[in-house]
C-alpha positions in Angstrom: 20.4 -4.0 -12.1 23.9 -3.5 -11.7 23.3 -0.5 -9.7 21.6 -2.6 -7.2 24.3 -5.2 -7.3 27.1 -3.1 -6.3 25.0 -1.0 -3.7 24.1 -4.6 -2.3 27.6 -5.2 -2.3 28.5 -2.1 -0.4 25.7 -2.8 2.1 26.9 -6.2 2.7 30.4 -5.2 3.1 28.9 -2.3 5.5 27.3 -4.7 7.8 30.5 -6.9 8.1 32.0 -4.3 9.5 29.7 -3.4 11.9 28.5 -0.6 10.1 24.8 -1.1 10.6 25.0 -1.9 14.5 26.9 1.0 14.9 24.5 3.1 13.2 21.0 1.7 14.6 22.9 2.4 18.3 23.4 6.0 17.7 22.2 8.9 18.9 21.2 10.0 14.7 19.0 7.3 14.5 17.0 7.7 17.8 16.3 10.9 16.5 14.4 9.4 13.4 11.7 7.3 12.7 11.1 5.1 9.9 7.8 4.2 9.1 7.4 0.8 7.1 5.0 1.1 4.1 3.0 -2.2 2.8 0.8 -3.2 1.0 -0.5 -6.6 0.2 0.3 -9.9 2.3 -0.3 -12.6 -0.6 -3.1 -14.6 -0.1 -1.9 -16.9 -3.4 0.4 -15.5 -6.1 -0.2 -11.7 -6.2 3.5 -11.0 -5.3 5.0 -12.3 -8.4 1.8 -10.6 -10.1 2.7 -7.4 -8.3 6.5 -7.6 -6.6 6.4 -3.4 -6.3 3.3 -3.5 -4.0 2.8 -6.9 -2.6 5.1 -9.3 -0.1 4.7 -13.4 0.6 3.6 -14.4 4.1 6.8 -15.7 4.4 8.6 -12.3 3.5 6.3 -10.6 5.8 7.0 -12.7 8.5 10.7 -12.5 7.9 10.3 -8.8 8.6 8.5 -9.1 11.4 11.2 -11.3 13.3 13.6 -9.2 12.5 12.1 -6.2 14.0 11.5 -8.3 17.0 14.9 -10.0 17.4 16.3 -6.9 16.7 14.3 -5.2 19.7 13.2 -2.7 17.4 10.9 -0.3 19.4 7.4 -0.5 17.0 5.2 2.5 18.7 1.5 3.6 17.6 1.8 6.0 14.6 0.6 8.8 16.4 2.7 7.7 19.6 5.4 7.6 17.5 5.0 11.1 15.2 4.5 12.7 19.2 7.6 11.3 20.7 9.3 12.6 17.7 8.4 16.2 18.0 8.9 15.7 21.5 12.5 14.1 21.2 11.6 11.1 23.4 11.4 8.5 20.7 13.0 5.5 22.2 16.0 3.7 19.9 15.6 2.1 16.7 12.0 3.4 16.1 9.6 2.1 14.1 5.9 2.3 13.0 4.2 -0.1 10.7 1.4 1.3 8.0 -0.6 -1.0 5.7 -2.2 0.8 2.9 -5.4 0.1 1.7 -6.9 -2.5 3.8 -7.5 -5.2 1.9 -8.5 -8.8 2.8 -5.3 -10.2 2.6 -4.3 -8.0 5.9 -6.9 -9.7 7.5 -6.1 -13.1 6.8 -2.3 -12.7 6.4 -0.8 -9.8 8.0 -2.8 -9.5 11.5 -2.1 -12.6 12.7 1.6 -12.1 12.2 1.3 -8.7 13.9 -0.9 -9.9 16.9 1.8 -13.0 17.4 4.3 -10.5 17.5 2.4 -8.1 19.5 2.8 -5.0 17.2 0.8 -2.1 16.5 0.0 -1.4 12.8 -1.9 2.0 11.5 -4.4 0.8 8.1 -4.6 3.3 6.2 -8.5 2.1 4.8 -10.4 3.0 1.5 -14.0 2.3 2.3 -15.8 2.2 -1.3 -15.0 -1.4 -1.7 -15.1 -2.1 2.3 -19.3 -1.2 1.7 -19.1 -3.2 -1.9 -18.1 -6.4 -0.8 -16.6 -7.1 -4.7 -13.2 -7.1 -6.0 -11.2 -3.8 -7.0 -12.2 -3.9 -10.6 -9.0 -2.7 -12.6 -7.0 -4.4 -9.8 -9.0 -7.9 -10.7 -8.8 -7.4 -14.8 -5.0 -6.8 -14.5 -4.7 -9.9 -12.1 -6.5 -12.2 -14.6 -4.8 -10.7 -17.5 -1.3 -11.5 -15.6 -2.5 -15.2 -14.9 -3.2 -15.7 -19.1 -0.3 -13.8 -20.1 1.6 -15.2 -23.5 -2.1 -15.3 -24.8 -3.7 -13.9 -27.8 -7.4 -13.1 -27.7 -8.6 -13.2 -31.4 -12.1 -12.0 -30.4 -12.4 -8.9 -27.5 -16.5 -8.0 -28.5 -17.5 -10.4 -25.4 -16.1 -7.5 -23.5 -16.3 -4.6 -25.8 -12.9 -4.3 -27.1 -12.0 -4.6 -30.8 -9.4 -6.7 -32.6 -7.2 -9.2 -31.4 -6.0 -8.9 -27.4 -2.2 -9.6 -27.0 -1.7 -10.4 -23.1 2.1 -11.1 -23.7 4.0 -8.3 -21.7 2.9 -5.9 -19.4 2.1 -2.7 -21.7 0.0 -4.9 -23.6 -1.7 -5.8 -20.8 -2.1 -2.6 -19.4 -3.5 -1.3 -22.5 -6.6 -3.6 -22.3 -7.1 -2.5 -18.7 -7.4 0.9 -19.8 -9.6 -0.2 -22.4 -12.1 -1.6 -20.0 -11.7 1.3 -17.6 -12.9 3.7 -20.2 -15.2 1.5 -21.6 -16.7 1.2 -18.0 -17.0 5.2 -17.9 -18.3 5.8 -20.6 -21.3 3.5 -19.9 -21.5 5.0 -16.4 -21.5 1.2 -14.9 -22.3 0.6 -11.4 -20.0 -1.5 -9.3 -22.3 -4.9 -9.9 -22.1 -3.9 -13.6 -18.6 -3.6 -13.6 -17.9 -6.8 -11.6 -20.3 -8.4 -14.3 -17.9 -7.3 -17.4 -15.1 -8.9 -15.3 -17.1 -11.8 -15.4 -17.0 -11.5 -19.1 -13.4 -11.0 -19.0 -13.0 -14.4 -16.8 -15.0 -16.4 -19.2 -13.1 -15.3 -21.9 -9.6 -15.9 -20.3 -10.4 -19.6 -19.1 -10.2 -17.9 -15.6 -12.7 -19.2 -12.7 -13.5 -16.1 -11.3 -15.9 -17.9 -9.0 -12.9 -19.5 -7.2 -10.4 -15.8 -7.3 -14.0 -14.3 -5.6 -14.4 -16.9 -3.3 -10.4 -16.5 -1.7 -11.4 -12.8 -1.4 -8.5 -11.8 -3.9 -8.4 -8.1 -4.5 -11.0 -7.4 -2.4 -10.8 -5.0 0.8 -12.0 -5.9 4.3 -16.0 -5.6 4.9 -17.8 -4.3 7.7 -17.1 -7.0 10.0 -13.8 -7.5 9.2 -12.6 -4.4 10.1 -14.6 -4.0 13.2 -12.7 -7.1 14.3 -9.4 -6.0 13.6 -10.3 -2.4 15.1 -11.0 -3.7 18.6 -8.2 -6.0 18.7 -6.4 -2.3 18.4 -5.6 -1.6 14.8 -5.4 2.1 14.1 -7.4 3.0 10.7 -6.8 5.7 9.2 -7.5 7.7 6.4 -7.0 6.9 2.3 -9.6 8.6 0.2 -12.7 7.2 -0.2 -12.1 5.6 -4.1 -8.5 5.6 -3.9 -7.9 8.8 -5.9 -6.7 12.5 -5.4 -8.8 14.6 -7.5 -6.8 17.8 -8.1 -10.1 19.7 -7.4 -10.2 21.4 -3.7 -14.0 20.1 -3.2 -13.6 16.7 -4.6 -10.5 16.3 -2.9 -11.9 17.2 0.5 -15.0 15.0 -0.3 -12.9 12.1 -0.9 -11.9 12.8 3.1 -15.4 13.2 4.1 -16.6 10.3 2.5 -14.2 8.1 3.9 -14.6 8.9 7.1 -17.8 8.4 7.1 -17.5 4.7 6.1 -14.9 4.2 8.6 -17.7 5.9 11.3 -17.9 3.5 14.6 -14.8 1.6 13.8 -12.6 4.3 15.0 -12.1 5.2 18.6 -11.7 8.8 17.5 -11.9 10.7 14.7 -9.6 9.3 12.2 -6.8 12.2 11.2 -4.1 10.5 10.1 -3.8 10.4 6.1 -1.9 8.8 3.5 -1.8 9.9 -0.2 -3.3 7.0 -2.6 -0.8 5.4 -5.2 1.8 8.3 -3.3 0.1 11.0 -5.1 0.8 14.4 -4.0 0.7 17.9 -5.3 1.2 21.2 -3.0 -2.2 22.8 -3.4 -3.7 19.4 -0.8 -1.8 20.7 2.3 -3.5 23.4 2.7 -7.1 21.0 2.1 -5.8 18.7 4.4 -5.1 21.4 7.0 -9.0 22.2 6.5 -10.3 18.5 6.8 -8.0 18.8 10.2 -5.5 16.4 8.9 -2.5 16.3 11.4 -0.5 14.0 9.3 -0.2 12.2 5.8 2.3 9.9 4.9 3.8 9.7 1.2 5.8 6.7 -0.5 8.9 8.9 -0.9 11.7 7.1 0.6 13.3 8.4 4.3 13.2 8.5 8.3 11.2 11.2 9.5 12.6 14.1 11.9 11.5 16.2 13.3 11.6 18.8 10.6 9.4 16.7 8.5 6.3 18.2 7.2 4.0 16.5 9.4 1.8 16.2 5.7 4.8 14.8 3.6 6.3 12.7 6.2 8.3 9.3 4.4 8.5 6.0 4.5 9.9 2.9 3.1 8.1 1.0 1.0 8.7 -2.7 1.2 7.9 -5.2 -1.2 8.9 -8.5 -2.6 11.7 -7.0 -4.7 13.2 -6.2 -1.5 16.3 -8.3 -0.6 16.7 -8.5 3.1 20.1 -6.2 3.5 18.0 -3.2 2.1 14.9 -4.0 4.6 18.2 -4.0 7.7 19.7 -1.0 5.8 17.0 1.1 6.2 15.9 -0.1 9.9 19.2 0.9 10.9 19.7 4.1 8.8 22.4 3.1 7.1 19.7 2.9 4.2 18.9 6.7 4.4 23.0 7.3 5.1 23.4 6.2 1.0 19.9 7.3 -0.1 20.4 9.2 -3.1 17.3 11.8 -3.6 15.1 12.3 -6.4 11.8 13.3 -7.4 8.9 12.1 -5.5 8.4 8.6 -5.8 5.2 7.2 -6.3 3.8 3.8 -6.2 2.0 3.6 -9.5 -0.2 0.5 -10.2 -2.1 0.6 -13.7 -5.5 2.3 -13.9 -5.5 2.6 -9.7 -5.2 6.2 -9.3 -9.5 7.4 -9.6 -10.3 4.2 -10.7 -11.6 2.2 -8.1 -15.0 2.9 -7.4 
Protein backbone atom coordinates (compact mmCIF):
# COMPACT_ATOMS: atom_id res chain seq x y z
CA UNK A 1 0.00 0.00 0.00
CA UNK A 2 2.44 2.51 0.78
CA UNK A 3 4.41 1.57 -2.19
CA UNK A 4 1.55 2.55 -4.32
CA UNK A 5 1.03 5.74 -2.48
CA UNK A 6 4.30 7.27 -2.94
CA UNK A 7 4.62 5.95 -6.67
CA UNK A 8 1.14 7.73 -7.05
CA UNK A 9 2.67 10.55 -5.60
CA UNK A 10 5.62 10.65 -7.89
CA UNK A 11 3.25 10.12 -10.88
CA UNK A 12 1.16 12.90 -9.93
CA UNK A 13 3.96 15.17 -9.26
CA UNK A 14 5.41 13.85 -12.85
CA UNK A 15 2.37 14.98 -14.65
CA UNK A 16 2.39 18.54 -13.13
CA UNK A 17 5.35 18.99 -14.61
CA UNK A 18 4.56 18.00 -17.82
CA UNK A 19 6.22 14.96 -17.56
CA UNK A 20 3.69 12.66 -19.22
CA UNK A 21 2.94 15.17 -22.30
CA UNK A 22 6.35 15.30 -22.86
CA UNK A 23 6.78 11.67 -22.92
CA UNK A 24 3.46 10.52 -25.01
CA UNK A 25 4.97 13.33 -27.78
CA UNK A 26 8.23 11.73 -28.20
CA UNK A 27 9.82 9.99 -30.66
CA UNK A 28 10.41 6.65 -27.64
CA UNK A 29 6.89 6.29 -27.39
CA UNK A 30 5.88 6.26 -31.14
CA UNK A 31 8.21 3.52 -31.32
CA UNK A 32 6.08 1.40 -28.81
CA UNK A 33 2.81 0.10 -28.58
CA UNK A 34 0.77 -0.59 -25.58
CA UNK A 35 -1.77 -3.02 -25.81
CA UNK A 36 -4.66 -2.52 -23.11
CA UNK A 37 -5.64 -5.88 -21.49
CA UNK A 38 -9.37 -6.39 -20.03
CA UNK A 39 -11.45 -8.38 -18.87
CA UNK A 40 -14.86 -8.05 -17.61
CA UNK A 41 -17.23 -4.84 -18.05
CA UNK A 42 -19.63 -5.35 -14.95
CA UNK A 43 -22.87 -6.22 -15.71
CA UNK A 44 -23.88 -5.76 -11.70
CA UNK A 45 -21.24 -6.07 -8.86
CA UNK A 46 -18.49 -8.44 -10.24
CA UNK A 47 -15.86 -5.62 -9.94
CA UNK A 48 -15.88 -5.44 -6.27
CA UNK A 49 -16.22 -9.41 -6.50
CA UNK A 50 -13.17 -9.40 -8.78
CA UNK A 51 -11.29 -5.77 -8.75
CA UNK A 52 -7.96 -7.69 -10.42
CA UNK A 53 -9.91 -8.80 -13.49
CA UNK A 54 -13.09 -6.82 -13.86
CA UNK A 55 -13.80 -2.83 -14.40
CA UNK A 56 -17.38 -0.79 -13.89
CA UNK A 57 -19.05 0.60 -16.97
CA UNK A 58 -18.28 3.72 -15.74
CA UNK A 59 -14.44 2.98 -15.30
CA UNK A 60 -14.53 1.55 -18.69
CA UNK A 61 -15.90 4.38 -20.13
CA UNK A 62 -13.63 6.73 -18.40
CA UNK A 63 -10.91 4.96 -20.23
CA UNK A 64 -12.37 5.10 -23.28
CA UNK A 65 -12.68 9.14 -23.27
CA UNK A 66 -9.52 9.46 -22.31
CA UNK A 67 -8.01 7.53 -25.19
CA UNK A 68 -10.23 9.59 -27.42
CA UNK A 69 -9.71 13.10 -25.95
CA UNK A 70 -6.31 12.35 -25.81
CA UNK A 71 -6.23 11.47 -29.73
CA UNK A 72 -4.77 8.37 -28.91
CA UNK A 73 -4.20 6.44 -32.29
CA UNK A 74 -6.24 2.84 -31.39
CA UNK A 75 -5.21 0.59 -34.57
CA UNK A 76 -6.38 -3.13 -35.34
CA UNK A 77 -4.12 -5.54 -33.41
CA UNK A 78 -2.64 -6.90 -36.29
CA UNK A 79 -2.44 -3.34 -37.97
CA UNK A 80 -0.87 -2.30 -35.09
CA UNK A 81 1.89 -5.41 -34.41
CA UNK A 82 2.63 -4.62 -38.59
CA UNK A 83 3.20 -0.99 -38.29
CA UNK A 84 5.40 -1.79 -35.49
CA UNK A 85 7.84 -4.06 -37.27
CA UNK A 86 7.52 -1.80 -39.98
CA UNK A 87 8.29 1.53 -37.80
CA UNK A 88 5.26 3.33 -39.14
CA UNK A 89 3.12 3.19 -35.97
CA UNK A 90 1.54 6.55 -35.78
CA UNK A 91 1.98 8.50 -32.13
CA UNK A 92 0.61 7.45 -28.97
CA UNK A 93 -0.36 3.93 -30.17
CA UNK A 94 -2.74 1.75 -28.83
CA UNK A 95 -4.61 -1.55 -29.28
CA UNK A 96 -7.47 -2.75 -27.17
CA UNK A 97 -7.83 -6.78 -26.24
CA UNK A 98 -10.63 -8.17 -24.25
CA UNK A 99 -9.98 -11.57 -22.92
CA UNK A 100 -12.39 -14.18 -22.84
CA UNK A 101 -15.45 -12.98 -24.41
CA UNK A 102 -17.92 -13.04 -22.10
CA UNK A 103 -21.39 -11.55 -22.08
CA UNK A 104 -20.78 -8.63 -20.32
CA UNK A 105 -18.55 -7.40 -23.51
CA UNK A 106 -21.50 -7.72 -25.32
CA UNK A 107 -23.80 -5.82 -23.33
CA UNK A 108 -21.21 -3.47 -21.73
CA UNK A 109 -18.10 -2.94 -23.48
CA UNK A 110 -19.19 -2.88 -27.38
CA UNK A 111 -21.44 -0.27 -27.21
CA UNK A 112 -18.81 1.92 -25.55
CA UNK A 113 -16.29 0.87 -28.21
CA UNK A 114 -18.69 1.33 -31.27
CA UNK A 115 -19.74 5.02 -29.73
CA UNK A 116 -16.25 5.71 -29.72
CA UNK A 117 -15.46 4.10 -32.97
CA UNK A 118 -12.62 1.77 -31.73
CA UNK A 119 -11.37 -1.45 -32.83
CA UNK A 120 -11.02 -4.11 -30.11
CA UNK A 121 -9.37 -7.82 -30.71
CA UNK A 122 -11.50 -10.67 -28.28
CA UNK A 123 -9.58 -12.92 -27.54
CA UNK A 124 -12.68 -15.84 -27.32
CA UNK A 125 -12.87 -19.28 -25.43
CA UNK A 126 -15.63 -21.17 -27.25
CA UNK A 127 -16.46 -24.17 -24.69
CA UNK A 128 -18.95 -21.98 -22.91
CA UNK A 129 -19.81 -19.84 -26.25
CA UNK A 130 -21.49 -23.64 -27.53
CA UNK A 131 -22.79 -24.27 -23.70
CA UNK A 132 -24.83 -21.42 -23.24
CA UNK A 133 -24.36 -21.87 -18.99
CA UNK A 134 -22.27 -20.02 -16.62
CA UNK A 135 -18.39 -20.67 -16.10
CA UNK A 136 -18.91 -23.06 -13.30
CA UNK A 137 -15.96 -22.33 -10.77
CA UNK A 138 -16.34 -18.67 -11.89
CA UNK A 139 -20.27 -18.83 -10.74
CA UNK A 140 -19.46 -20.91 -7.30
CA UNK A 141 -16.85 -18.27 -6.30
CA UNK A 142 -19.30 -15.43 -7.35
CA UNK A 143 -22.04 -16.80 -5.07
CA UNK A 144 -19.72 -17.76 -2.37
CA UNK A 145 -18.48 -13.86 -2.50
CA UNK A 146 -22.22 -12.63 -2.40
CA UNK A 147 -22.79 -14.84 1.21
CA UNK A 148 -19.44 -14.18 2.53
CA UNK A 149 -19.32 -13.80 6.66
CA UNK A 150 -21.50 -17.01 6.48
CA UNK A 151 -21.16 -20.31 8.03
CA UNK A 152 -22.64 -23.37 6.33
CA UNK A 153 -23.18 -25.96 9.17
CA UNK A 154 -24.27 -28.60 6.63
CA UNK A 155 -22.16 -29.00 3.04
CA UNK A 156 -23.66 -32.82 2.06
CA UNK A 157 -26.38 -30.95 -0.21
CA UNK A 158 -23.37 -30.40 -2.32
CA UNK A 159 -20.98 -33.10 -1.30
CA UNK A 160 -18.68 -31.37 0.97
CA UNK A 161 -18.14 -32.33 4.63
CA UNK A 162 -18.26 -30.30 7.88
CA UNK A 163 -19.12 -26.91 8.36
CA UNK A 164 -18.40 -24.28 5.23
CA UNK A 165 -16.81 -20.96 6.54
CA UNK A 166 -17.36 -18.28 3.59
CA UNK A 167 -15.69 -15.47 5.73
CA UNK A 168 -12.48 -14.51 3.75
CA UNK A 169 -11.28 -15.33 0.58
CA UNK A 170 -8.98 -18.63 1.28
CA UNK A 171 -11.84 -19.98 2.83
CA UNK A 172 -13.79 -19.46 0.03
CA UNK A 173 -11.45 -20.58 -2.35
CA UNK A 174 -11.07 -23.77 -0.60
CA UNK A 175 -14.74 -24.80 -1.10
CA UNK A 176 -14.30 -23.97 -4.81
CA UNK A 177 -11.70 -26.35 -5.08
CA UNK A 178 -13.65 -28.70 -3.18
CA UNK A 179 -16.42 -28.71 -5.80
CA UNK A 180 -13.94 -28.67 -8.66
CA UNK A 181 -12.60 -31.92 -7.56
CA UNK A 182 -15.58 -33.16 -6.52
CA UNK A 183 -16.96 -32.42 -10.15
CA UNK A 184 -13.82 -34.57 -11.57
CA UNK A 185 -13.97 -37.06 -9.86
CA UNK A 186 -17.63 -37.80 -10.88
CA UNK A 187 -16.71 -36.95 -14.49
CA UNK A 188 -19.83 -34.44 -14.53
CA UNK A 189 -21.06 -33.05 -17.73
CA UNK A 190 -21.52 -29.34 -18.12
CA UNK A 191 -25.56 -29.63 -17.33
CA UNK A 192 -24.47 -31.75 -14.29
CA UNK A 193 -22.18 -29.40 -13.11
CA UNK A 194 -24.53 -26.32 -13.57
CA UNK A 195 -27.03 -28.63 -11.61
CA UNK A 196 -24.50 -28.89 -8.33
CA UNK A 197 -24.38 -25.06 -8.70
CA UNK A 198 -27.91 -25.11 -8.39
CA UNK A 199 -27.37 -26.97 -5.16
CA UNK A 200 -24.86 -24.54 -4.11
CA UNK A 201 -27.51 -21.57 -4.87
CA UNK A 202 -30.20 -23.22 -2.81
CA UNK A 203 -28.05 -23.63 -0.14
CA UNK A 204 -26.59 -20.03 -0.06
CA UNK A 205 -30.07 -18.24 -0.21
CA UNK A 206 -28.87 -17.23 -3.74
CA UNK A 207 -31.48 -16.98 -6.74
CA UNK A 208 -29.55 -18.46 -9.24
CA UNK A 209 -32.47 -18.25 -11.61
CA UNK A 210 -32.16 -14.38 -11.58
CA UNK A 211 -27.73 -14.40 -11.72
CA UNK A 212 -28.61 -16.95 -15.03
CA UNK A 213 -31.11 -14.88 -16.29
CA UNK A 214 -28.63 -11.35 -16.42
CA UNK A 215 -26.14 -13.78 -18.26
CA UNK A 216 -23.50 -13.32 -15.29
CA UNK A 217 -20.38 -15.29 -15.92
CA UNK A 218 -21.45 -16.56 -18.88
CA UNK A 219 -19.61 -16.06 -22.38
CA UNK A 220 -21.20 -14.77 -25.56
CA UNK A 221 -23.29 -17.57 -27.73
CA UNK A 222 -23.41 -18.15 -31.26
CA UNK A 223 -25.37 -15.22 -32.06
CA UNK A 224 -23.89 -12.95 -30.07
CA UNK A 225 -20.62 -13.15 -31.37
CA UNK A 226 -21.66 -13.29 -34.99
CA UNK A 227 -23.14 -9.84 -34.21
CA UNK A 228 -20.25 -8.36 -32.72
CA UNK A 229 -17.93 -10.04 -35.57
CA UNK A 230 -19.63 -8.29 -38.45
CA UNK A 231 -19.90 -5.00 -36.75
CA UNK A 232 -15.81 -5.64 -37.02
CA UNK A 233 -14.56 -7.12 -33.83
CA UNK A 234 -11.43 -9.12 -34.32
CA UNK A 235 -11.64 -12.72 -32.37
CA UNK A 236 -9.09 -14.28 -31.70
CA UNK A 237 -7.66 -17.11 -30.20
CA UNK A 238 -7.79 -18.32 -26.11
CA UNK A 239 -7.75 -22.06 -25.84
CA UNK A 240 -10.76 -23.84 -26.14
CA UNK A 241 -11.43 -24.57 -21.99
CA UNK A 242 -9.35 -21.80 -20.89
CA UNK A 243 -6.32 -23.80 -19.92
CA UNK A 244 -2.60 -24.57 -21.10
CA UNK A 245 -1.98 -28.15 -20.67
CA UNK A 246 1.77 -28.51 -20.48
CA UNK A 247 1.32 -31.46 -22.91
CA UNK A 248 2.48 -30.59 -26.66
CA UNK A 249 -0.87 -32.49 -28.14
CA UNK A 250 -3.27 -31.20 -25.60
CA UNK A 251 -1.88 -27.94 -25.82
CA UNK A 252 -2.17 -27.77 -29.61
CA UNK A 253 -5.75 -29.37 -29.37
CA UNK A 254 -6.84 -26.67 -27.17
CA UNK A 255 -5.87 -24.39 -30.48
CA UNK A 256 -7.59 -26.63 -32.82
CA UNK A 257 -10.60 -26.82 -30.92
CA UNK A 258 -11.06 -23.34 -30.57
CA UNK A 259 -10.82 -22.56 -33.75
CA UNK A 260 -13.09 -24.60 -34.73
CA UNK A 261 -15.85 -23.10 -32.58
CA UNK A 262 -14.89 -19.73 -33.70
CA UNK A 263 -15.36 -21.32 -37.58
CA UNK A 264 -17.53 -18.64 -39.78
CA UNK A 265 -17.24 -15.88 -37.29
CA UNK A 266 -13.88 -14.99 -38.40
CA UNK A 267 -13.03 -13.42 -41.71
CA UNK A 268 -9.83 -15.37 -41.72
CA UNK A 269 -8.28 -17.76 -39.98
CA UNK A 270 -7.88 -16.64 -36.55
CA UNK A 271 -3.87 -16.47 -35.48
CA UNK A 272 -3.56 -14.24 -33.02
CA UNK A 273 -3.34 -15.88 -29.43
CA UNK A 274 -3.35 -14.92 -25.90
CA UNK A 275 -2.17 -17.16 -23.03
CA UNK A 276 -5.23 -18.05 -20.51
CA UNK A 277 -4.98 -16.66 -16.85
CA UNK A 278 -1.24 -15.29 -18.44
CA UNK A 279 0.06 -18.67 -18.37
CA UNK A 280 3.18 -19.33 -20.21
CA UNK A 281 6.10 -21.71 -20.22
CA UNK A 282 8.89 -21.85 -23.10
CA UNK A 283 8.27 -25.32 -24.49
CA UNK A 284 4.49 -23.48 -26.22
CA UNK A 285 6.47 -21.28 -28.69
CA UNK A 286 7.57 -23.62 -30.49
CA UNK A 287 3.64 -25.35 -30.51
CA UNK A 288 2.38 -22.18 -31.29
CA UNK A 289 4.90 -21.74 -34.17
CA UNK A 290 3.28 -25.27 -35.43
CA UNK A 291 -0.51 -24.24 -35.00
CA UNK A 292 0.88 -21.03 -37.25
CA UNK A 293 0.45 -18.70 -34.46
CA UNK A 294 1.98 -15.24 -35.45
CA UNK A 295 1.36 -13.70 -32.15
CA UNK A 296 0.29 -14.30 -28.44
CA UNK A 297 -0.09 -11.82 -25.98
CA UNK A 298 0.80 -12.38 -22.14
CA UNK A 299 -0.40 -10.29 -18.92
CA UNK A 300 3.23 -9.26 -18.19
CA UNK A 301 3.37 -5.63 -17.86
CA UNK A 302 5.09 -3.36 -20.94
CA UNK A 303 4.87 -1.55 -24.49
CA UNK A 304 5.88 -3.68 -27.18
CA UNK A 305 8.87 -2.98 -29.65
CA UNK A 306 9.85 -4.07 -32.01
CA UNK A 307 12.22 -6.51 -30.40
CA UNK A 308 9.32 -8.15 -28.67
CA UNK A 309 8.79 -11.76 -29.21
CA UNK A 310 5.98 -11.53 -31.43
CA UNK A 311 4.65 -14.80 -28.85
CA UNK A 312 5.39 -12.97 -25.51
CA UNK A 313 4.37 -9.56 -26.55
CA UNK A 314 2.90 -7.32 -23.11
CA UNK A 315 0.38 -5.56 -22.11
CA UNK A 316 -1.30 -3.66 -19.33
CA UNK A 317 -3.77 -5.05 -17.55
CA UNK A 318 -6.40 -2.74 -16.38
CA UNK A 319 -8.77 -3.26 -13.77
CA UNK A 320 -10.84 -1.64 -11.08
CA UNK A 321 -7.86 -1.34 -8.79
CA UNK A 322 -6.52 0.94 -11.25
CA UNK A 323 -6.43 4.63 -10.21
CA UNK A 324 -6.61 6.80 -13.20
CA UNK A 325 -2.80 8.35 -13.06
CA UNK A 326 -1.48 4.69 -13.57
CA UNK A 327 -4.07 4.04 -16.64
CA UNK A 328 -2.40 7.91 -18.14
CA UNK A 329 1.04 6.70 -16.93
CA UNK A 330 1.14 3.84 -18.89
CA UNK A 331 -0.58 5.44 -22.19
CA UNK A 332 2.03 7.87 -22.16
CA UNK A 333 5.05 5.61 -21.20
CA UNK A 334 5.86 7.27 -18.35
CA UNK A 335 4.38 4.01 -16.81
CA UNK A 336 6.94 1.71 -18.47
CA UNK A 337 9.75 4.66 -17.81
CA UNK A 338 9.36 3.52 -13.63
CA UNK A 339 8.24 -0.08 -14.29
CA UNK A 340 10.27 -2.08 -12.14
CA UNK A 341 10.59 -5.87 -13.68
CA UNK A 342 9.90 -9.04 -12.13
CA UNK A 343 8.85 -12.48 -12.83
CA UNK A 344 6.12 -13.09 -15.17
CA UNK A 345 2.97 -11.80 -13.93
CA UNK A 346 0.01 -13.77 -14.23
CA UNK A 347 -3.54 -13.04 -13.75
CA UNK A 348 -4.61 -15.88 -11.51
CA UNK A 349 -8.35 -16.27 -10.61
CA UNK A 350 -9.12 -19.42 -8.31
CA UNK A 351 -9.80 -22.86 -9.92
CA UNK A 352 -9.73 -20.96 -13.69
CA UNK A 353 -6.64 -22.27 -15.11
CA UNK A 354 -8.21 -26.12 -16.84
CA UNK A 355 -11.20 -25.74 -15.09
CA UNK A 356 -13.68 -24.43 -17.25
CA UNK A 357 -15.19 -26.89 -19.28
Amino acid sequence: MLRSQVRRALLTTLRAAGIFQFVARSTWRSQRLLILCYHGTSLDDEHQWRPSLYVSAETLEQRMEWLSSGRYSVLPLEEALQRLHSGTLPQRSVALTFDDGTYDFYRQAFPLLRGHGFPATVYQTTYYAQHELPVFNLICSYMLWKRRGMIVADGQKIGLAGPLDLHDEPSRHRVVRGLIEAAERDHLTGEQKDDLAARLAELLGVDYATLKAKRILQLMNHGELEQVARAGIDLQLHTHRHRTPVDEALFRSEIQDNRDGLQGLCRATPVHFCYPSGVHRPEMLPWLRAEGIQSATTCDAGLATRASDPLLLPRFVDNQNRQPIDFESWTTGVGELLAVRRAASQVYVPGTQGQVD
